[in-house]
GUDODREN-530129 format. One record per atom (N, C-alpha, C): y, x, z; residue in three letters. Coordinates in steps of 0.1 Angstrom, whole numbers, plus 2048, in hexadecimal, padded with zeros to 3 digits. Each point is the difference from the previous one (the first is absolute). Example, Ala and Ser with C-alpha at 12.3 -4.5 7.8 and 13.67 -1.06 7.14 Angstrom:
GUDODREN-530129
7C788484EALA;80C7F7800ALA;80C809800ALA;80B7FC7F9SER;80B809800SER;80B7F8808SER;
***
This chain:
GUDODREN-530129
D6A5EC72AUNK;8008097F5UNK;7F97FA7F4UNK;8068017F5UNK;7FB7F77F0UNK;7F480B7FCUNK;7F57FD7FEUNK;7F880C7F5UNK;7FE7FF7F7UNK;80880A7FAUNK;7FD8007F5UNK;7F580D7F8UNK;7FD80A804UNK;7F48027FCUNK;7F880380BUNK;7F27FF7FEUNK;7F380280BUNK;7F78097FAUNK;7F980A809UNK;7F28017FBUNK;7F3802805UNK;7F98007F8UNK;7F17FC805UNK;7F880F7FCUNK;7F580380BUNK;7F7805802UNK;7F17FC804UNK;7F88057FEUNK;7F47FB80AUNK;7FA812802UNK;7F77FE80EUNK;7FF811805UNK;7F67FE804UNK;7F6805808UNK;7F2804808UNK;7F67F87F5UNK;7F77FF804UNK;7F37F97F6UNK;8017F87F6UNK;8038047F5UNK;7FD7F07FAUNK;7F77F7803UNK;8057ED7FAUNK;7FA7FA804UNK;8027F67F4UNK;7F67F97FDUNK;7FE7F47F7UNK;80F7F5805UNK;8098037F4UNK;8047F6804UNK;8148057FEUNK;7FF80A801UNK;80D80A7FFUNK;8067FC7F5UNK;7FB7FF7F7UNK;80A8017F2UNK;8087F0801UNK;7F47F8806UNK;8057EC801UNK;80D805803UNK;7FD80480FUNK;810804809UNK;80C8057F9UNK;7FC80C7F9UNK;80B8047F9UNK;8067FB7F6UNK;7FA7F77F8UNK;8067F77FBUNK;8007F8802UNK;8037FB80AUNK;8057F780AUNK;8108007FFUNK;7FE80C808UNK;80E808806UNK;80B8007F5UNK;7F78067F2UNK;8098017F5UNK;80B7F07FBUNK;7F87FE7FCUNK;8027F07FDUNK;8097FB807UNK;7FA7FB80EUNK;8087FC80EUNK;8108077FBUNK;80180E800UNK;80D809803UNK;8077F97F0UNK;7F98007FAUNK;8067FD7F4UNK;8087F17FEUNK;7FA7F680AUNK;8027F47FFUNK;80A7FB807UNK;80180E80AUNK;80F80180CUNK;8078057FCUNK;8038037F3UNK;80B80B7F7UNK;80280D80BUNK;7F38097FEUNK;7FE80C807UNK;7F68077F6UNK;800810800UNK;80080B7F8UNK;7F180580BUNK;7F58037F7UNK;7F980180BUNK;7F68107F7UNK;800807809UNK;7FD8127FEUNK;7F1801807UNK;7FA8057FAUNK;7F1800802UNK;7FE810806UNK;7FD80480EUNK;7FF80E7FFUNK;7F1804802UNK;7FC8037FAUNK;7F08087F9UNK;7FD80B810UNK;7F67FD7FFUNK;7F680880CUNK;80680180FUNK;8037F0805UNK;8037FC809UNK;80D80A805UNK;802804814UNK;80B805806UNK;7FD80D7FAUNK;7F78087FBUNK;80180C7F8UNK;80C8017F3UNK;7FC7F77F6UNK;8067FA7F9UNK;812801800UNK;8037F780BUNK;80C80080AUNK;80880A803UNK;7FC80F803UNK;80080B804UNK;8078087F1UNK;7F47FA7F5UNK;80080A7F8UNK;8097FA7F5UNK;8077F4801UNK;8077F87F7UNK;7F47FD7F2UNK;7F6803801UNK;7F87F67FBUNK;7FE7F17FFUNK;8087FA7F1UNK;8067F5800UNK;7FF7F97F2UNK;7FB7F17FBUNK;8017FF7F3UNK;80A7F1805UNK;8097FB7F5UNK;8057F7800UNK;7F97F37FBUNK;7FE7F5808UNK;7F77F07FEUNK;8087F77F9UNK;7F67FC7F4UNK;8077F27FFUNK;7F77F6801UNK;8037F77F8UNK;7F17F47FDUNK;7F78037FAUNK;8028097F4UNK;7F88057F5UNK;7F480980CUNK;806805805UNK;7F980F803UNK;7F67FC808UNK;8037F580AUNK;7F27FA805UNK;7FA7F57FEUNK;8037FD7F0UNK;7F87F27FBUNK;7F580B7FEUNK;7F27F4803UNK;7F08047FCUNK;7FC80C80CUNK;8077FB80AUNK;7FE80C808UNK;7F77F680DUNK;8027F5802UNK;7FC7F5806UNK;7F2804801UNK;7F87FE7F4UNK;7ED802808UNK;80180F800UNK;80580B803UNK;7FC8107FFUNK;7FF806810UNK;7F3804800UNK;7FE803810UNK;80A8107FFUNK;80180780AUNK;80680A806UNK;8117FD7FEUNK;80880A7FCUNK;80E7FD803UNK;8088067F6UNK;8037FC7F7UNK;8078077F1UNK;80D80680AUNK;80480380EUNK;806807800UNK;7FF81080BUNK;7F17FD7FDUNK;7F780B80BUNK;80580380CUNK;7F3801805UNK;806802811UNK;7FA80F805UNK;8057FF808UNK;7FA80D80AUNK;80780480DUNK;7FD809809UNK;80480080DUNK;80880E802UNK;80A7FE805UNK;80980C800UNK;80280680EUNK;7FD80F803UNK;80580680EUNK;8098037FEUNK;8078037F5UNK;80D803800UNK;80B7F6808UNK;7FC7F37FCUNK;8077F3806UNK;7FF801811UNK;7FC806802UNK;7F77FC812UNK;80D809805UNK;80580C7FCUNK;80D80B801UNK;80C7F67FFUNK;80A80A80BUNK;80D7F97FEUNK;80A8017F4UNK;7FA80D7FDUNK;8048057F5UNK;7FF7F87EDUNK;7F37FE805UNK;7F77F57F3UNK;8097F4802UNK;8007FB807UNK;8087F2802UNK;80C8027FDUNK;80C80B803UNK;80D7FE7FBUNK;7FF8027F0UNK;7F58097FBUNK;7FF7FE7F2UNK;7FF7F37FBUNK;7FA7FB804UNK;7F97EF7FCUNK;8107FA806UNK;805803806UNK;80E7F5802UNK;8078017F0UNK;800812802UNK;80B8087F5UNK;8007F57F1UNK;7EE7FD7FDUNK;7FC7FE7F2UNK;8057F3802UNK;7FF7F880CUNK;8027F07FEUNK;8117FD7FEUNK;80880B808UNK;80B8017FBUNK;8077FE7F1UNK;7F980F7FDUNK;7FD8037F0UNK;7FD7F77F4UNK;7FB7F7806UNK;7FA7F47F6UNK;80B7F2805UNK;804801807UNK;8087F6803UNK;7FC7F4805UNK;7ED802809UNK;7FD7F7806UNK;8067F780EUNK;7FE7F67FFUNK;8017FA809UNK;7FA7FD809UNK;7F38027FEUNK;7F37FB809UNK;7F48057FAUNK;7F5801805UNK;7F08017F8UNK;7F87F7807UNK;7FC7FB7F6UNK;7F07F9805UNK;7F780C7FDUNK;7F67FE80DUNK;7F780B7FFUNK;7EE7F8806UNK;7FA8027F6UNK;7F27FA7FDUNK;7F4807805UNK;7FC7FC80DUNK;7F580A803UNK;7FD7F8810UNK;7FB808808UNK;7FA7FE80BUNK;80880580EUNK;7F780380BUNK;809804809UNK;80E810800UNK;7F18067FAUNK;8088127FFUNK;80F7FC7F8UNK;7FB7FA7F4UNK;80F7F97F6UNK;80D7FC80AUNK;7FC7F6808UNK;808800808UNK;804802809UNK;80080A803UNK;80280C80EUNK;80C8037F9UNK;7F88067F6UNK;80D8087F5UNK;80B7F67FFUNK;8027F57FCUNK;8077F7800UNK;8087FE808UNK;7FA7FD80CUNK;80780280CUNK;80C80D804UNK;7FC80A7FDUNK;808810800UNK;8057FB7FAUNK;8027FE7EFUNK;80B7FC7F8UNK;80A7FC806UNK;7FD7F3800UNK;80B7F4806UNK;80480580DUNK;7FD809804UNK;80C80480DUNK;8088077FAUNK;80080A7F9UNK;8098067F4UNK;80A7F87F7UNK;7FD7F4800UNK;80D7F57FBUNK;7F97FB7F3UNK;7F38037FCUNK;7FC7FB7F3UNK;7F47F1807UNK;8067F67F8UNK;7F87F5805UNK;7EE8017FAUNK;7FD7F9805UNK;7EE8017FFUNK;7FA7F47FBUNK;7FA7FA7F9UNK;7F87F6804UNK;7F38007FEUNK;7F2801806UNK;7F88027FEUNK;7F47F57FBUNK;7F78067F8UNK;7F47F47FCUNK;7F5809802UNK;7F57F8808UNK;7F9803807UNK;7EF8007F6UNK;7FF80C7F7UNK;7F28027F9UNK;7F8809803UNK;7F87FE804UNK;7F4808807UNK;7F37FA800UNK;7F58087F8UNK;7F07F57FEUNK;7FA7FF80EUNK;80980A80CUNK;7FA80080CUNK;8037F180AUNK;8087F87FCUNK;8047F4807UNK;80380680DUNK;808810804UNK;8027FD80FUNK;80F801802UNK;80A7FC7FBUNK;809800800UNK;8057F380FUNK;80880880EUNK;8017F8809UNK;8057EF7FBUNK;80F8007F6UNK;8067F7806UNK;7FC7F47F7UNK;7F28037F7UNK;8017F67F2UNK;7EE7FC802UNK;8027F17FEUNK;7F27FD801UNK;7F88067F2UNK;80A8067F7UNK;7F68037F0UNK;80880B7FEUNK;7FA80B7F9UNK;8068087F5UNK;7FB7FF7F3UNK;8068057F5UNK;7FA7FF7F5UNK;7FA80C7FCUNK;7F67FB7FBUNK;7F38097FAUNK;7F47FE808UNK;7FE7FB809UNK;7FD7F880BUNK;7ED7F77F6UNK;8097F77FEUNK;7F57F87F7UNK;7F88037F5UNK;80680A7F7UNK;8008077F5UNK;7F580C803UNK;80180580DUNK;7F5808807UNK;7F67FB802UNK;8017F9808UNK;7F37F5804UNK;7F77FF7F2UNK;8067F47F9UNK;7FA7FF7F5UNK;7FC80B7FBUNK;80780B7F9UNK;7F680C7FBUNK;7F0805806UNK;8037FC80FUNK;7F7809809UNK;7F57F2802UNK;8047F7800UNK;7F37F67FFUNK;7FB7FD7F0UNK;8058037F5UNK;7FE8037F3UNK;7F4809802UNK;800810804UNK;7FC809804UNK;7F6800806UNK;7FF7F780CUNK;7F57FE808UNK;7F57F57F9UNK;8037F77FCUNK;7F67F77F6UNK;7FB8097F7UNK;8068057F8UNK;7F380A7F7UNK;7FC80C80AUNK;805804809UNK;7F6809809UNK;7F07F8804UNK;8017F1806UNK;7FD7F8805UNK;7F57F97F6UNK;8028047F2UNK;7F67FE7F4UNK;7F580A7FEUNK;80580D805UNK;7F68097FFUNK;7F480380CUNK;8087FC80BUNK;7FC80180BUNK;7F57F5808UNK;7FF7F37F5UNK;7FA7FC801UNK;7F48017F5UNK;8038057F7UNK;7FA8037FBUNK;7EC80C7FFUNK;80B80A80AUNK;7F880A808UNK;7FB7FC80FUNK;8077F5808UNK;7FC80180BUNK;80180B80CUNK;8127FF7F9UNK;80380C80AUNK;80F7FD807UNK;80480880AUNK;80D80080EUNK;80A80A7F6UNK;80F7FA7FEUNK;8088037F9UNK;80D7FF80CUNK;80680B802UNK;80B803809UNK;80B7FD7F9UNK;80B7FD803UNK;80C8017F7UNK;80B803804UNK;80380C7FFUNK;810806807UNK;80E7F47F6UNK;8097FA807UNK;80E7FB801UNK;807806804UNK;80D7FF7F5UNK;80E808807UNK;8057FB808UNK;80B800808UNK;8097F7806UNK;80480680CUNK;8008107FEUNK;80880B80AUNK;7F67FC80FUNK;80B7FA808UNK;7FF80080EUNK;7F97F3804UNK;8027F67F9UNK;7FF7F3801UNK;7F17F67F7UNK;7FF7F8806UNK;7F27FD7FBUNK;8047F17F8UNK;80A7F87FCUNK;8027F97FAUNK;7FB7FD7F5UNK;7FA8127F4UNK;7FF7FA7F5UNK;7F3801804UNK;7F4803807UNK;7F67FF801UNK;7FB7F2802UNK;8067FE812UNK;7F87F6803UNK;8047F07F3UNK;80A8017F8UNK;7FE7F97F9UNK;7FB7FA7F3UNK;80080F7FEUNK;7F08037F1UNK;7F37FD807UNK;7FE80780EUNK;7F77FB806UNK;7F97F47FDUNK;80A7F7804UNK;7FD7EF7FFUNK;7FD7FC7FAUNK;80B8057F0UNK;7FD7FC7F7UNK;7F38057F7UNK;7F780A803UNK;7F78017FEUNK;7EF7FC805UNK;8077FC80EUNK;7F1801805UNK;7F880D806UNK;80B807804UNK;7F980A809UNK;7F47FE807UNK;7FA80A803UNK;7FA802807UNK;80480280FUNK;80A80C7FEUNK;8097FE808UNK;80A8097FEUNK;8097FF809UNK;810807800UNK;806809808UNK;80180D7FFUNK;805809809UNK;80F8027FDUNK;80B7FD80CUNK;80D8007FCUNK;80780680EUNK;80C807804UNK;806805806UNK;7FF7FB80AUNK;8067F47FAUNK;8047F8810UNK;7F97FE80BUNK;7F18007FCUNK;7F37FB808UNK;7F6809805UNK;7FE806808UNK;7F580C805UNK;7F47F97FBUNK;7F88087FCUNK;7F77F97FBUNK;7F380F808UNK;7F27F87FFUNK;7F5809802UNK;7F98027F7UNK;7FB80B7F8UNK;7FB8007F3UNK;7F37FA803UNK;7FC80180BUNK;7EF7F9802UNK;7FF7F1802UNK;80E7FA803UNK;7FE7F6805UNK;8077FB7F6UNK;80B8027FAUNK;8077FA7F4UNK;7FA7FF7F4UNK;7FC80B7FFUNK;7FC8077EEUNK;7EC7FF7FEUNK;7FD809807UNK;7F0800803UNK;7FB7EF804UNK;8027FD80BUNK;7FC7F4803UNK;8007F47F5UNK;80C7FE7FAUNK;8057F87F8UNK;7F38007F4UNK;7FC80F7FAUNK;7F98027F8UNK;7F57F97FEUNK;7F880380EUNK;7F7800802UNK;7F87EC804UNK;8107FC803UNK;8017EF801UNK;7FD7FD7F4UNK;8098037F4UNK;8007FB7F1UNK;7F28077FEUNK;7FB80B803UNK;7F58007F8UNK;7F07F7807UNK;8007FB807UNK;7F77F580CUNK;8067F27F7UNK;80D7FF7FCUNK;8037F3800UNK;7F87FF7EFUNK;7FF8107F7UNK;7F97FD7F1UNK;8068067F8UNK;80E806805UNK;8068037F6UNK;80080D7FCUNK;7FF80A7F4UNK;7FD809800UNK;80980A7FCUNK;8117F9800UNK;8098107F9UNK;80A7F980CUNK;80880C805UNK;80D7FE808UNK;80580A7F9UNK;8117F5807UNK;80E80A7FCUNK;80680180AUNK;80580B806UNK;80680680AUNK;80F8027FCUNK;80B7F8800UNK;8138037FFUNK;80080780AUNK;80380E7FFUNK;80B80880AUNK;8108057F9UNK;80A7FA80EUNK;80A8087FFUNK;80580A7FDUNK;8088077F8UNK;80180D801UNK;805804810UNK;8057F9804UNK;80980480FUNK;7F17FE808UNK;7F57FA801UNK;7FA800808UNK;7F280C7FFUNK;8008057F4UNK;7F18097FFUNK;8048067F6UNK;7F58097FCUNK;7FA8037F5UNK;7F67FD7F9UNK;7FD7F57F3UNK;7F77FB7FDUNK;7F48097FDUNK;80680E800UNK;7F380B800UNK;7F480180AUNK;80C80080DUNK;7F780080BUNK;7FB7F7806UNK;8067F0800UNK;7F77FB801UNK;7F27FB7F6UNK;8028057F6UNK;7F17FF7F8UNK;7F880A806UNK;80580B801UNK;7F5808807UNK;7FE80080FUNK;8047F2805UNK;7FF7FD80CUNK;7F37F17FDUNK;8057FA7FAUNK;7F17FC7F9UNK;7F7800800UNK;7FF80E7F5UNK;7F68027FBUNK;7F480780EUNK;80A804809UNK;7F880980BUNK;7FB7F8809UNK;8037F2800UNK;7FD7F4808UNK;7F67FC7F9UNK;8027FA7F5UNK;7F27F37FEUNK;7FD8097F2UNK;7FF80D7FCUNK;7FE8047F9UNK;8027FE7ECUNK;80A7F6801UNK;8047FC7F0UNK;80A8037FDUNK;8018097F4UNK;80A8077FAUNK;80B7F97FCUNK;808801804UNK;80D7F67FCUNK;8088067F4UNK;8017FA7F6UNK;80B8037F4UNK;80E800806UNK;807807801UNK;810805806UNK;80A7FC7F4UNK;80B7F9800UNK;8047FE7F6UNK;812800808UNK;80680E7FDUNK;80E7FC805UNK;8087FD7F2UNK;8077F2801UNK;80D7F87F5UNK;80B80B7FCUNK;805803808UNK;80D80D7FFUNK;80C7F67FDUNK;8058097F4UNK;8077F97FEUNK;8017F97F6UNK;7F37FE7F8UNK;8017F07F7UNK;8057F4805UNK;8047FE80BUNK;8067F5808UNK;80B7FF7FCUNK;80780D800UNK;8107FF7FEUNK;8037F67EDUNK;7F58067FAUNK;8038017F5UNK;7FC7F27F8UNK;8027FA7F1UNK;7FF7F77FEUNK;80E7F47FEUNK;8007F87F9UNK;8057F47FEUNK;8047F780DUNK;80B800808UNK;8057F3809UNK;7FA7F27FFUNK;7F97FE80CUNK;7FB7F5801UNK;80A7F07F9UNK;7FF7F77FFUNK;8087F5800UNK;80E7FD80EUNK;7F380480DUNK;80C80080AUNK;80A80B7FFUNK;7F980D801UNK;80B80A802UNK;8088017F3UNK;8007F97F6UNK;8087FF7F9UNK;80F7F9801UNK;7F97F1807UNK;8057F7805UNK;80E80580DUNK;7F4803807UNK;80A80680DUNK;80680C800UNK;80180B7F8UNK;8078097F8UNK;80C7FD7F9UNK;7FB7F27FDUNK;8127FD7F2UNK;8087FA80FUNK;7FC7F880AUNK;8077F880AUNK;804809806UNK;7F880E807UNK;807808804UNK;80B8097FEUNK;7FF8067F2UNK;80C8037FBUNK;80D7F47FDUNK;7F97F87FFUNK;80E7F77FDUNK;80A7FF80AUNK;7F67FF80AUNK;80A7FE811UNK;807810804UNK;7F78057FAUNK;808811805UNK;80F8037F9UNK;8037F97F5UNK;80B8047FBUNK;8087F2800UNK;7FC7F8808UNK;8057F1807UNK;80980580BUNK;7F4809808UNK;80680380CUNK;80F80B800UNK;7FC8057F2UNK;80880D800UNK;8147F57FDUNK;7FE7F07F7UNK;8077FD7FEUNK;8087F780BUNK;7F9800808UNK;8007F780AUNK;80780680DUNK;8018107FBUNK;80280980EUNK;7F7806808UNK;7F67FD7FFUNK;7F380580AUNK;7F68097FCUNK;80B80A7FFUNK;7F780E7FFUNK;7F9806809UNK;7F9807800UNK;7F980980AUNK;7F67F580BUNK;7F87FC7F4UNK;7F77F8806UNK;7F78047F7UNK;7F37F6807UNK;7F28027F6UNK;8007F07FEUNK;7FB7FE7F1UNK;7F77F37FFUNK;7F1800802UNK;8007F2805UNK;7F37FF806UNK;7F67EE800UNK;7F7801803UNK;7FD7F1800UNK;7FA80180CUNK;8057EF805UNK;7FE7FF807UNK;7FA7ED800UNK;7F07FF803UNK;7FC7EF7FFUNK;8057FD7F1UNK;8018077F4UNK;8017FE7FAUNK;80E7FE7F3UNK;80680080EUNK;8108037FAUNK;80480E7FCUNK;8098017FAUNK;8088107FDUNK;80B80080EUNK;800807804UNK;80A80680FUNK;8068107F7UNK;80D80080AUNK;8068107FDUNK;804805813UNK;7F98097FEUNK;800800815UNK;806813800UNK;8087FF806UNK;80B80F802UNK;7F7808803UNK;80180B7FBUNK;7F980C7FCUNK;7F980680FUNK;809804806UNK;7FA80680FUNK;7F97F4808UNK;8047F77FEUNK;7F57F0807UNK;7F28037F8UNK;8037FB7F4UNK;7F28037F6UNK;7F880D808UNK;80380A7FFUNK;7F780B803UNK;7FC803810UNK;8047F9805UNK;7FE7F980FUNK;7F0800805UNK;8007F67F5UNK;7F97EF7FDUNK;7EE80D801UNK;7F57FC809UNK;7F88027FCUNK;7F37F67F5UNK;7F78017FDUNK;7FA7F57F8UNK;7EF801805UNK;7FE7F6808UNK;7ED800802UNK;7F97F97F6UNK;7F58057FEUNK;7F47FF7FAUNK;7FD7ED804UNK;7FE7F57F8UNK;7FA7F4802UNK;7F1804804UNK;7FE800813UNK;7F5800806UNK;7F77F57F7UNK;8057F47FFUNK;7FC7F57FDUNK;7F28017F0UNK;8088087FEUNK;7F98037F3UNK;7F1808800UNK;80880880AUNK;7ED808803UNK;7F67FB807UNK;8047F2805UNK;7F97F480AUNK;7F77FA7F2UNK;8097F97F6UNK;7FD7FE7F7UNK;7F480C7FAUNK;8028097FCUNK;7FA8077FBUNK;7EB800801UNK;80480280FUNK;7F380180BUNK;7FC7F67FFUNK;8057F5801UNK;7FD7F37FCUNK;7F77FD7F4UNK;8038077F8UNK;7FB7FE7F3UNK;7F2806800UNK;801810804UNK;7F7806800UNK;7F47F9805UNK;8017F980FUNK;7F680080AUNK;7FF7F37F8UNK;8067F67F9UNK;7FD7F77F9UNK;7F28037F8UNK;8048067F4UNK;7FA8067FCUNK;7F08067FEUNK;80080380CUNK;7F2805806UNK;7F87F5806UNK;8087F4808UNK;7F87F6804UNK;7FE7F67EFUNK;8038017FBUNK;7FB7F07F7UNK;7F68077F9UNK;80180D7FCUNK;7F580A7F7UNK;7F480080DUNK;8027FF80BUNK;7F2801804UNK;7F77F1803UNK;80B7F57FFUNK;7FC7F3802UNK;7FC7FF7F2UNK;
***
């Protein structure tokens, strides 16, 4: 089957990095002599024939703009059988041939339902949460990080300043990805993340109480959102070694902001291959990386695929810490 037009959405969270993709996609479709329809507030969107027509113009200078000039959001209507034959009805109606759809797991669920309905899929995988099973990276990914280690160095100015224990709630839903690697990148103190049981006396308290023997006199505590509440454990702290911890949850300043250099990078590659794949025949897949390369891996495989946490890294981590504490006391 020839396409000649496609269109693009992106749905669930925004993420640093969305607009790269979408003009990606634009471009790409344009370069394949394909007609490419932009539908506004993701599978909702879809439902409601909410739709603007893309050219080159429309996403030139769209490249450094964080969130998603074609808004996203999450639809229950879509989740109904009823919602979905609407969303066939509109792709009919517009005379698509396919959608690339920009987002994370939930995105492609939906995706998945689609494309058993006869509408092809191809998915790009953007989420600042990095837990997408079948892709070593999503985008918005790095773009997070960086905001939230931005964030934590001027926390980290005041804090030493006063001589005081600063908690730090991280997004990253279920998964501890974006933590433990702000973690690192900052020099935690230490890291509470899903993956890892942790003991607040033996992880959190103890740790304190090392750095402060070894001289040092401010810690930073990264917690997961999936693993705590940075509320409680400050006031789990404070009831231990009695110092008031400054609580500081990110939210969602993470999401927001200017695309890193990578997720810009891997945003334009990702789209490119998504409307590759759509020329190529190979719909109803997700793009993904894999060691570095672009992969396009069939839709129901992809969502298969689970994704573990790099143990390795929190080896690393500990390492540092207990580092740390020994050369300060030598």
């Amino acid at each position: 089957m020839t396409m000649k037009r496609i269109g693009v959405l992106t749905s669930g969270g925004d993420a640093p990095g969305m607009n790269a993709a979408v003009r990606a996609v634009v471009r790409t479709a344009l370069s394949c002599g394909m007609e490419c329809i932009g539908i506004r507030r993701g599978w909702q969107g879809l439902i409601n024939a909410d739709f603007v027509k893309l050219d080159s113009s429309s996403v030139g200078h769209i490249l450094s703009r964080g969130g998603t000039i074609l808004y996203t959001a999450r639809s229950d209507d879509f989740m109904t059988e009823k919602g979905r034959e609407r969303a066939v009805m509109t792709c009919k109606m517009l005379g698509l041939d396919g959608i690339v759809a920009i987002g994370g797991d939930g995105t492609f669920r939906g995706a998945l339902e689609l494309s058993r309905l006869g509408i092809p899929v191809v998915g790009i995988p953007a989420t600042i949460d990095n837990d997408v099973g079948c892709t070593n990276y999503t985008i918005g990914f790095d773009s997070a990080c960086n905001t939230a280690i931005d964030c934590i160095d001027k926390l980290r100015d005041t804090m030493q300043s006063h001589e005081r224990c600063s908690v730090v709630e991280v997004m990253g839903r279920n998964a501890g990805f974006l933590a433990l690697y702000v973690g690192i990148a900052v020099g935690a103190t230490a890291v509470l993340i899903p993956e890892q049981e942790f003991d607040i006396q033996k992880n959190v308290i103890e740790r304190i109480q090392a750095s402060r023997l070894a001289g040092n006199t401010h810690f930073m505590i990264v917690v997961a959102e999936g693993a705590g509440s940075a509320v409680e454990i400050g006031k789990q702290i404070k009831e231990a070694i009695g110092i008031e911890p400054r609580v500081t949850v990110l939210g969602h300043i993470q999401r927001g902001g200017s695309p890193s250099a990578r997720d810009r990078e891997i945003a334009t590659r990702m789209g490119y291959y998504a409307v590759k794949a759509f020329a190529e025949g190979h719909g109803n897949s997700i793009i993904a990386t894999k060691e570095g390369d672009i992969v396009d891996l069939p839709i129901e495989e992809a969502l298969a695929m689970k994704k573990h946490l790099q143990m390795e890294r929190y080896k690393i981590m500990e390492a540092m810490q207990l580092g740390s504490q020994i050369s300060s006391r030598d």
